[in-house]
ROSE-4610 file (N, C-alpha, C; in Angstrom, 1 decimal, always signed):
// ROSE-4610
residu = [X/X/X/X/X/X/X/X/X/X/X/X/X/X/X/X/X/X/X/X/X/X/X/X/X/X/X/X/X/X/X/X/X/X/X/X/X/X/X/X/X/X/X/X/X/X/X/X/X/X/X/X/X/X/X/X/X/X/X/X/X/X/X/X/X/X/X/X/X/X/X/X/X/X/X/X/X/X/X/X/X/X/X/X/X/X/X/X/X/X/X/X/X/X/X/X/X/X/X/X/X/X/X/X/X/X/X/X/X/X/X/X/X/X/X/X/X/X/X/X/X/X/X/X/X/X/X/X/X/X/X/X/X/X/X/X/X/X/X/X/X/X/X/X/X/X/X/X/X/X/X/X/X/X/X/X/X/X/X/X/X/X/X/X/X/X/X/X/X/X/X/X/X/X/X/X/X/X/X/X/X/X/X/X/X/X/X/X/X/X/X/X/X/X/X/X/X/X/X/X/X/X/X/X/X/X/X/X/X/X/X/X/X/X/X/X/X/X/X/X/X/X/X/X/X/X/X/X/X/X/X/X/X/X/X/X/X/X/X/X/X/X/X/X/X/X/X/X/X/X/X/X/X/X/X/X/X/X/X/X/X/X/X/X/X/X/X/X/X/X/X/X/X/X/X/X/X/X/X/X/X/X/X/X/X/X/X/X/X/X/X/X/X/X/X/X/X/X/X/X/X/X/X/X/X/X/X/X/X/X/X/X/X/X/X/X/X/X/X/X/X/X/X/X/X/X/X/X/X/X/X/X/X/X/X/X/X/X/X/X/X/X/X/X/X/X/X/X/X/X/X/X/X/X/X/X/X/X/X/X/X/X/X/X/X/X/X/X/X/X/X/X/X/X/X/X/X/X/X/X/X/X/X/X/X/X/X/X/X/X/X/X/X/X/X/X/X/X/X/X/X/X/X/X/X/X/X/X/X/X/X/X/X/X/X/X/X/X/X/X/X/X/X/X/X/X/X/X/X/X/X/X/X/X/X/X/X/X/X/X/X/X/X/X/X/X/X/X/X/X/X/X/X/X/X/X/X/X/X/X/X/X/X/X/X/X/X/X/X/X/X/X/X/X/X/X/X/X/X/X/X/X/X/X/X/X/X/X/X/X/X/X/X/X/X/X/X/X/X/X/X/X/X/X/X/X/X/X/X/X/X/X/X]
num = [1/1/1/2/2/2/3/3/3/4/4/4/5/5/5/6/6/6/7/7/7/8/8/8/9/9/9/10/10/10/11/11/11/12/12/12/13/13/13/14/14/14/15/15/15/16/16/16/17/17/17/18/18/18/19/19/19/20/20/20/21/21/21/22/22/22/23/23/23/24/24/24/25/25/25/26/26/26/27/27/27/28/28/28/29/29/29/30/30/30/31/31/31/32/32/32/33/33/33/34/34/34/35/35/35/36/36/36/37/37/37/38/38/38/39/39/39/40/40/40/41/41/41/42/42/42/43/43/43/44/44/44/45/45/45/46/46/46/47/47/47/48/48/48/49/49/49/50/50/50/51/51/51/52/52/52/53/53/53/54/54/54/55/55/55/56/56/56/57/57/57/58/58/58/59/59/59/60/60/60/61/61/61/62/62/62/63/63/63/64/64/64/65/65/65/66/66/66/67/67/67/68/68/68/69/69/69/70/70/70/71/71/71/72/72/72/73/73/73/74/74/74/75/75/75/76/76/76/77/77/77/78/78/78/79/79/79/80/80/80/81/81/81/82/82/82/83/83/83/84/84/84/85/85/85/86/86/86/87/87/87/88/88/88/89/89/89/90/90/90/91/91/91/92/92/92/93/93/93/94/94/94/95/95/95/96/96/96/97/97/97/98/98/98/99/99/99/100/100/100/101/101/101/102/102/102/103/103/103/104/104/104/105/105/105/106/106/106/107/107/107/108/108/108/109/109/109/110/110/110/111/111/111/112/112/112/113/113/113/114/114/114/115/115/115/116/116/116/117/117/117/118/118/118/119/119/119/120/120/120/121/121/121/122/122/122/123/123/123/124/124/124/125/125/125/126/126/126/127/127/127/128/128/128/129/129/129/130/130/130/131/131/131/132/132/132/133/133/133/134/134/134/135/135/135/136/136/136/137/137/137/138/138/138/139/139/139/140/140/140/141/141/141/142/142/142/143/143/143/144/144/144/145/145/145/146/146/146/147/147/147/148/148/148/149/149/149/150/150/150/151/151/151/152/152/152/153/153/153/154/154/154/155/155/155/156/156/156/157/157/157/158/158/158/159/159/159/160/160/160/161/161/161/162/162/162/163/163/163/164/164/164/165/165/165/166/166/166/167/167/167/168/168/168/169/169/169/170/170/170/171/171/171]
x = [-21.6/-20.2/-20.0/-20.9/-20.6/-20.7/-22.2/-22.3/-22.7/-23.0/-22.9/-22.1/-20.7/-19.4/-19.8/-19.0/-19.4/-18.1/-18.3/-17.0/-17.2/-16.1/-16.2/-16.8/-17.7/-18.8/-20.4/-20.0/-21.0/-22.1/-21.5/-22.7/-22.9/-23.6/-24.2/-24.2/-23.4/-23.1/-24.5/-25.0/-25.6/-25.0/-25.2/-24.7/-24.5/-25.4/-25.3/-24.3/-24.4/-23.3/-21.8/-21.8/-20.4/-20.1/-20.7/-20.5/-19.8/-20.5/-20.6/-19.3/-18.7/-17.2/-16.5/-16.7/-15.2/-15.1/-16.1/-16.3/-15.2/-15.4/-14.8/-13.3/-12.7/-11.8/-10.5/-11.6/-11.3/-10.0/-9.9/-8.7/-7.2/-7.4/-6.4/-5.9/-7.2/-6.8/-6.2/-6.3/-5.6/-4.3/-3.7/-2.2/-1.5/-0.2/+0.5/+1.2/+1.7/+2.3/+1.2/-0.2/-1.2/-1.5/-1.0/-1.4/+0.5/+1.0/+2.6/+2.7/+1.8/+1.3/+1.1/+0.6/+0.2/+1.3/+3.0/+4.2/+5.1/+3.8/+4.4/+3.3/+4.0/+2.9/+2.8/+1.5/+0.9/+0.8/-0.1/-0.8/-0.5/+0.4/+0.0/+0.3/-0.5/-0.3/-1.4/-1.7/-2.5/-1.4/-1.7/-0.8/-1.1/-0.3/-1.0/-2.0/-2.0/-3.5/-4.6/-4.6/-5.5/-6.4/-5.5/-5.4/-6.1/-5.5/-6.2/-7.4/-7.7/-8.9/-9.7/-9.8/-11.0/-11.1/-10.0/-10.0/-10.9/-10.5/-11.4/-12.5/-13.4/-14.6/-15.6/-14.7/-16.0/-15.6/-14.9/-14.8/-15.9/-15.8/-16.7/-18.4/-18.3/-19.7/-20.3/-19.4/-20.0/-20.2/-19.0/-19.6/-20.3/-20.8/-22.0/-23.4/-22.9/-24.3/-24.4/-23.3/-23.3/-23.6/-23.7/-23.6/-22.3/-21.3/-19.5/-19.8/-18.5/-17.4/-17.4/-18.3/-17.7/-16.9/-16.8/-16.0/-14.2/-14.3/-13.0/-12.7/-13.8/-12.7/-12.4/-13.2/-12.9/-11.5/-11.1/-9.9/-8.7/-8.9/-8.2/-7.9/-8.9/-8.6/-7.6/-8.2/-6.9/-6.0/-5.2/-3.8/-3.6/-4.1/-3.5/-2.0/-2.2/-0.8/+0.1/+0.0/+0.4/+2.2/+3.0/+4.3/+5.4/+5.0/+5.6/+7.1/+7.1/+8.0/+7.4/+8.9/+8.2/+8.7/+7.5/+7.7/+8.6/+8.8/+9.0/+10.5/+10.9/+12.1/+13.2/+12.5/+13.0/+12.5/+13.9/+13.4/+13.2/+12.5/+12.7/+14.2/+14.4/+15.9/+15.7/+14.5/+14.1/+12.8/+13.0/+11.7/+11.3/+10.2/+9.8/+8.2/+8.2/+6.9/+5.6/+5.4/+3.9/+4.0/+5.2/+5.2/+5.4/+5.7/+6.8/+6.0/+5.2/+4.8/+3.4/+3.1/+1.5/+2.5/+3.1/+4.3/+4.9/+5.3/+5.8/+4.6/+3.4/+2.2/+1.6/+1.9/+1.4/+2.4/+3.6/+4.5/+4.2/+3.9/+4.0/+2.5/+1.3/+0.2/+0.2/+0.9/+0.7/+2.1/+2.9/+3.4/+2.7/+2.0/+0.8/-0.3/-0.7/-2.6/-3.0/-3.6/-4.5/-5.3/-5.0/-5.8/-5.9/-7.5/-8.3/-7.8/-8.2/-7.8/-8.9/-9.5/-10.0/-8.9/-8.7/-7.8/-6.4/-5.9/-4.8/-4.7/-5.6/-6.0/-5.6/-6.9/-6.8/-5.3/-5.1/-3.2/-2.6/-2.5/-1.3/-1.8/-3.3/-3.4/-4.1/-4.0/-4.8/-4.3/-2.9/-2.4/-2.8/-4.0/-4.5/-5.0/-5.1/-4.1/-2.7/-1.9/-0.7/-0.1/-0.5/+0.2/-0.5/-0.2/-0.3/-1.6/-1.5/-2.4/-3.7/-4.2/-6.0/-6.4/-7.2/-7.7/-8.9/-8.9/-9.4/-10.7/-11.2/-12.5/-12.7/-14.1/-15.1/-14.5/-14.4/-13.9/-12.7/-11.8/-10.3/-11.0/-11.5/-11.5/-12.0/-12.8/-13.7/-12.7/-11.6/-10.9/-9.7/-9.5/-8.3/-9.3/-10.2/-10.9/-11.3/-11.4/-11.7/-10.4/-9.1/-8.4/-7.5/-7.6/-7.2/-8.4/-9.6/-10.5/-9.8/-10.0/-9.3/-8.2/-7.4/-6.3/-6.6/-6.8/-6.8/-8.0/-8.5/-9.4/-8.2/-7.3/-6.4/-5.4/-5.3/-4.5/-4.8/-6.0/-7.0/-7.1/-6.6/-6.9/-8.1/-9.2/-10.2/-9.8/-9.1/-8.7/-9.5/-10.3/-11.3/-12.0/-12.9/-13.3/-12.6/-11.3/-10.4/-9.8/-9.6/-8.9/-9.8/-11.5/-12.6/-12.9/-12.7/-12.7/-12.0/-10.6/-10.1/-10.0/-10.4/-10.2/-11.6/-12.5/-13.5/-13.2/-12.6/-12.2/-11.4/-10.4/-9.9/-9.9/-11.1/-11.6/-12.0]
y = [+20.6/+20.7/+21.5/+21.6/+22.1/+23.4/+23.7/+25.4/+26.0/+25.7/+26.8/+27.5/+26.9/+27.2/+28.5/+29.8/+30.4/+30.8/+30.3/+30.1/+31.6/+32.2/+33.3/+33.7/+32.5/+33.0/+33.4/+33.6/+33.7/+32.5/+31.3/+30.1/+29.1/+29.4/+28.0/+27.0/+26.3/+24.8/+23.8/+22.8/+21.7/+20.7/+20.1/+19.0/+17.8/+17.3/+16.5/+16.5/+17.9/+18.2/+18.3/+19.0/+18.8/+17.1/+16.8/+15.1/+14.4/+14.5/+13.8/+14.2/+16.0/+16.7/+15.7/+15.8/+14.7/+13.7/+13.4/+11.2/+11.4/+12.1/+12.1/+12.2/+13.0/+13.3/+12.4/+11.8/+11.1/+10.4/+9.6/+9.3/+10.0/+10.9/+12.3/+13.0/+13.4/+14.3/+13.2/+12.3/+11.5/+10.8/+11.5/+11.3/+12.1/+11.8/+12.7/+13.6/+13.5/+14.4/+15.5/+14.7/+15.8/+17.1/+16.6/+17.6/+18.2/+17.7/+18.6/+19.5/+19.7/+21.0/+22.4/+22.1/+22.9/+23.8/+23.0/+23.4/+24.8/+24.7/+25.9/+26.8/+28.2/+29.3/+29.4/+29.8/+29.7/+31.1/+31.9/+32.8/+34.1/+35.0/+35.9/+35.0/+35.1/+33.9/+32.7/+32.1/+31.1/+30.1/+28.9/+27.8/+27.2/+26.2/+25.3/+24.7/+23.8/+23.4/+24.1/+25.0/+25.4/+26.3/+26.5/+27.0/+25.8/+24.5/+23.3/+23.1/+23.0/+23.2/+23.7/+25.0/+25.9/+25.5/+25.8/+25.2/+23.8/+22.8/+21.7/+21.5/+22.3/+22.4/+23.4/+24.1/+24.7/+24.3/+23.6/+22.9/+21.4/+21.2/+20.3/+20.4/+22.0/+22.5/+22.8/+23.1/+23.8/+22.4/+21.8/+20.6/+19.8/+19.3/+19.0/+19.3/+20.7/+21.8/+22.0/+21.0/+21.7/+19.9/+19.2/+17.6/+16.9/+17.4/+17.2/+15.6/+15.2/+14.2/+15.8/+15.5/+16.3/+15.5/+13.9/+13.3/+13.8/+13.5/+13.7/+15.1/+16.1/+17.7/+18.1/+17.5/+17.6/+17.3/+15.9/+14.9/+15.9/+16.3/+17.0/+18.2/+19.3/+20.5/+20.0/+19.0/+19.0/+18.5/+18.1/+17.8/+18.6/+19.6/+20.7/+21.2/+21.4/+22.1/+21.2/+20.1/+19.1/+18.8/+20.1/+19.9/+19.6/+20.2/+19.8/+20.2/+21.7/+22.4/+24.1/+24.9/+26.6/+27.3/+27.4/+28.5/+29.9/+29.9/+30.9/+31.5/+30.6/+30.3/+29.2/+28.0/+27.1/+26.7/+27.2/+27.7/+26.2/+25.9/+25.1/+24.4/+23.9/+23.9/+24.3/+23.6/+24.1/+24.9/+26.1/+27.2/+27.8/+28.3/+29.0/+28.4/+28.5/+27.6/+27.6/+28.6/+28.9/+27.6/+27.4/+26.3/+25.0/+25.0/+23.4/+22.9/+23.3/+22.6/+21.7/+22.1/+21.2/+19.8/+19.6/+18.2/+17.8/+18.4/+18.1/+17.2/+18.5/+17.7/+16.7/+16.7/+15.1/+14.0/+14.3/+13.3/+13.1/+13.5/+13.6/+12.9/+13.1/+12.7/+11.1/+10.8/+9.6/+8.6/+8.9/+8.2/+7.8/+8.5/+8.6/+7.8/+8.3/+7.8/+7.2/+6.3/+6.2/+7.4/+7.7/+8.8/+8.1/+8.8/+9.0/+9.9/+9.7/+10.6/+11.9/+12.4/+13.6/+13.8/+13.6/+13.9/+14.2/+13.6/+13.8/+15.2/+15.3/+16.2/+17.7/+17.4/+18.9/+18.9/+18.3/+18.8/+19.3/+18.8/+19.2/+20.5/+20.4/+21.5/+23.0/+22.5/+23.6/+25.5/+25.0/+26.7/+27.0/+26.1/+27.0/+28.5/+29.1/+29.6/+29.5/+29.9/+30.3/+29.4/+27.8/+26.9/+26.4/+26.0/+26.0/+25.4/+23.7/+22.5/+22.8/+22.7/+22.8/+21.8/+22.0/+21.1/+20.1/+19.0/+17.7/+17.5/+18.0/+17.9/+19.0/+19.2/+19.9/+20.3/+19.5/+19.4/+20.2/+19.9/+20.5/+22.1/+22.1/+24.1/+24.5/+23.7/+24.5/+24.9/+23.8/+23.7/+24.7/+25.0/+26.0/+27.6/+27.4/+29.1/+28.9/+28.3/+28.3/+28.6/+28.0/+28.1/+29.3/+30.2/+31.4/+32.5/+32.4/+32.7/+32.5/+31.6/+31.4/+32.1/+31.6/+32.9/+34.4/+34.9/+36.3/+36.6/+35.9/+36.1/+36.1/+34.9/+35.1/+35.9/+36.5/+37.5/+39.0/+39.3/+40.2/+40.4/+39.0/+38.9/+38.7/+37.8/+37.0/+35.6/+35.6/+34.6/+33.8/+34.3/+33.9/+32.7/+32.5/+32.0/+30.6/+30.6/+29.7/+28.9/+29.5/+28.4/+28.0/+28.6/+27.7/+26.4/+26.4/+25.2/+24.3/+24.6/+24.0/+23.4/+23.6/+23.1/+21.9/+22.3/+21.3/+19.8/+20.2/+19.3/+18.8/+18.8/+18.3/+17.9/+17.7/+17.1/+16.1]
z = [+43.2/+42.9/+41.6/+40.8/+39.4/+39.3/+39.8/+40.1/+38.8/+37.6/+36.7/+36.1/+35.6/+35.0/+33.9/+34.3/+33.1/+32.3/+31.2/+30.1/+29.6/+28.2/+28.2/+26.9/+26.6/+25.3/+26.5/+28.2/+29.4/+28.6/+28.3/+28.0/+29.7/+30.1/+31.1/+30.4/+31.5/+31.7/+32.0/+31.8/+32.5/+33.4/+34.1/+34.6/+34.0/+33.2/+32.3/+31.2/+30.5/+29.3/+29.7/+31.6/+31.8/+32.1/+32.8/+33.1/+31.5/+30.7/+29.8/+29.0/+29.0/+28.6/+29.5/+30.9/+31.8/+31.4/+30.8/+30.3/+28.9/+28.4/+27.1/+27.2/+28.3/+28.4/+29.5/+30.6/+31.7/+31.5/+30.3/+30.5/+30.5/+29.7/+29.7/+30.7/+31.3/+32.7/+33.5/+33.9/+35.0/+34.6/+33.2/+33.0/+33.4/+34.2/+34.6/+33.9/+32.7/+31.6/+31.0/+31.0/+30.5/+32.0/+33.5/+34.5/+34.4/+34.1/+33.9/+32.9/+32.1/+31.5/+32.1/+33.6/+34.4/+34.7/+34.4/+34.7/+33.5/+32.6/+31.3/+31.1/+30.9/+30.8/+29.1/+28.8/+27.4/+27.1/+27.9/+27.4/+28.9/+28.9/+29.9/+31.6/+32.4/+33.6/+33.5/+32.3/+32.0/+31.7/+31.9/+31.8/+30.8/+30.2/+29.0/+29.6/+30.7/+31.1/+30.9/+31.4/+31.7/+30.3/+29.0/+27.8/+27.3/+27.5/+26.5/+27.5/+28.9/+28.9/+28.5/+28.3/+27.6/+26.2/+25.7/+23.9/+24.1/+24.9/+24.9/+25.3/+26.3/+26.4/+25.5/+24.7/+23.8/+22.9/+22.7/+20.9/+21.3/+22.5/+22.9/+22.6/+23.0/+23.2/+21.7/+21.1/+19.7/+18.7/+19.0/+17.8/+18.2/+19.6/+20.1/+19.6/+19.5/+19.2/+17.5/+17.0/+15.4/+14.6/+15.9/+15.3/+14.8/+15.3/+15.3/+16.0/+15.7/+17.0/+17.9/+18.9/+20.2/+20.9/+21.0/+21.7/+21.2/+19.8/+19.2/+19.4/+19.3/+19.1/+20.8/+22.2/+23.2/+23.3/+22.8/+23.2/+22.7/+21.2/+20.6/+20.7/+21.5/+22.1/+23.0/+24.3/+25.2/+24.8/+23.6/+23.2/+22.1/+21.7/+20.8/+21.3/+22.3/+22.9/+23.8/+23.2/+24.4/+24.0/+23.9/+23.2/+24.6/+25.6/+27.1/+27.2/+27.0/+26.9/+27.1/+27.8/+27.7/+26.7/+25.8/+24.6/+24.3/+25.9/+26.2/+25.8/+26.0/+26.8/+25.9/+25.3/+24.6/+23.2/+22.3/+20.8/+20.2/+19.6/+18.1/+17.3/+17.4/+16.6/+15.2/+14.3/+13.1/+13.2/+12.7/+12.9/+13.7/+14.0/+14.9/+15.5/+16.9/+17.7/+17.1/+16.5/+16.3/+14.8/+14.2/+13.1/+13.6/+14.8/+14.9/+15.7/+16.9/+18.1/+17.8/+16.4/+16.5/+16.2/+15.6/+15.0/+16.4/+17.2/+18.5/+19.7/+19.4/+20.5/+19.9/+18.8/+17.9/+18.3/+18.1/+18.4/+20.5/+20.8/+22.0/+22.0/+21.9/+22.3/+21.7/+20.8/+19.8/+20.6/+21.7/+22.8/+23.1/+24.0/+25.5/+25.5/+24.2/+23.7/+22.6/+22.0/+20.9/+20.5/+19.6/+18.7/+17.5/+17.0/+15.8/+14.8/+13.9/+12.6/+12.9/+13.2/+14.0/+14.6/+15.6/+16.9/+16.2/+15.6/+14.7/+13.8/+13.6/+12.3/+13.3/+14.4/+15.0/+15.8/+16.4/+17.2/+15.7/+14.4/+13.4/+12.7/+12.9/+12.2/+12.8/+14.3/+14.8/+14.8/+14.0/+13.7/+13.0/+12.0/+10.6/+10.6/+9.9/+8.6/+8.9/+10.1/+9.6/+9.3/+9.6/+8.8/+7.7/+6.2/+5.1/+5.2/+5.8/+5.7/+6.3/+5.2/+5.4/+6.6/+7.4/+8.1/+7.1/+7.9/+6.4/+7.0/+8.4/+9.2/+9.7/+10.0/+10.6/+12.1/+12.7/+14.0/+14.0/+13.3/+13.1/+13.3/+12.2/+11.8/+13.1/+14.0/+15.0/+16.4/+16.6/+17.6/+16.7/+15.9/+15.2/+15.8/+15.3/+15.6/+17.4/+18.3/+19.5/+19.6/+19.4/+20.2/+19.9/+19.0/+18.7/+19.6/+20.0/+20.3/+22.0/+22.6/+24.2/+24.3/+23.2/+23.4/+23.6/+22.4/+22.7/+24.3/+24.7/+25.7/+27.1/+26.9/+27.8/+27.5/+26.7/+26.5/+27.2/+26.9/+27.6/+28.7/+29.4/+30.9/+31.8/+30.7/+31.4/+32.5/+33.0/+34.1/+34.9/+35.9/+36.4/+36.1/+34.7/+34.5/+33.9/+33.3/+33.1/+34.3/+35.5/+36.5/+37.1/+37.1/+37.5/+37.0/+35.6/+34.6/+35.1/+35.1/+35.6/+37.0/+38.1/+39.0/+38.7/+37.9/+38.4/+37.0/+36.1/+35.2/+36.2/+36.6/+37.6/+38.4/+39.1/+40.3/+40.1]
């Protein structure tokens, strides 16, 4: 079923390391407000799902590989963007998105879920630099540069390998 997922740093997957990403995340994906994400476009024709997938499997992978909370920066990639609204389309009352929505998917993820002070950290701060507040963990900075990193990739128009993530996270 797994096949060899190839993400767009072209890293092979194991079976074991993906198993062990779904475990971390399991509870999340089987919320219905975290799969109504699927309902707002993020990046180009990439959806927010599919955007916090990727952000949350290589923030997974790298602080895994760096001795991180990989549990915490997975959890936290997929609620970085978890504001459940279209950017596109529906302004901020105060400011502008790229400032207001990490405060929005915090308030939103902290309904839904129990979160850690990791997990916390990376949704508010994962605009760093352009927002002021230093990230206060290791984990934070790595899901702030992945997820600027996924972006411009879906910007670019690497697709493919993003909706394959997703369907198998999903399954």
């Amino acid at each position: 079923m797994i096949d060899l997922i190839k993400l767009r740093l072209t890293l092979k997957t194991n079976s074991n390391r993906y198993d062990e990403f779904k475990e971390c995340i399991i509870d999340l994906t089987s919320n219905e407000k975290i799969i109504s994400m699927e309902n707002y476009l993020q990046h180009g024709n990439i959806t927010c799902l599919e955007h916090c997938i990727s952000v949350s499997y290589l923030s997974y992978l790298n602080c895994r590989l760096l001795g991180l909370d990989y549990r915490s920066a997975a959890r936290g990639g997929l609620l970085h963007d978890f504001f459940l609204y279209d950017w596109h389309i529906t302004k901020p009352q105060k400011g502008l998105h790229g400032f207001t929505h990490p405060y929005a998917a915090l308030k939103n993820a902290n309904k839904h879920f129990v979160l850690s002070n990791i997990e916390e950290d990376i949704i508010v701060k994962h605009m760093w630099p352009l927002t002021v507040k230093t990230p206060k963990y290791q984990e934070a900075f790595v899901v702030a540069f992945l997820d600027k990193y996924c972006a411009s990739r879906e910007i670019l128009g690497n697709k493919e390998s993003v909706y394959r993530l997703k369907r198998e996270v999903l399954d």
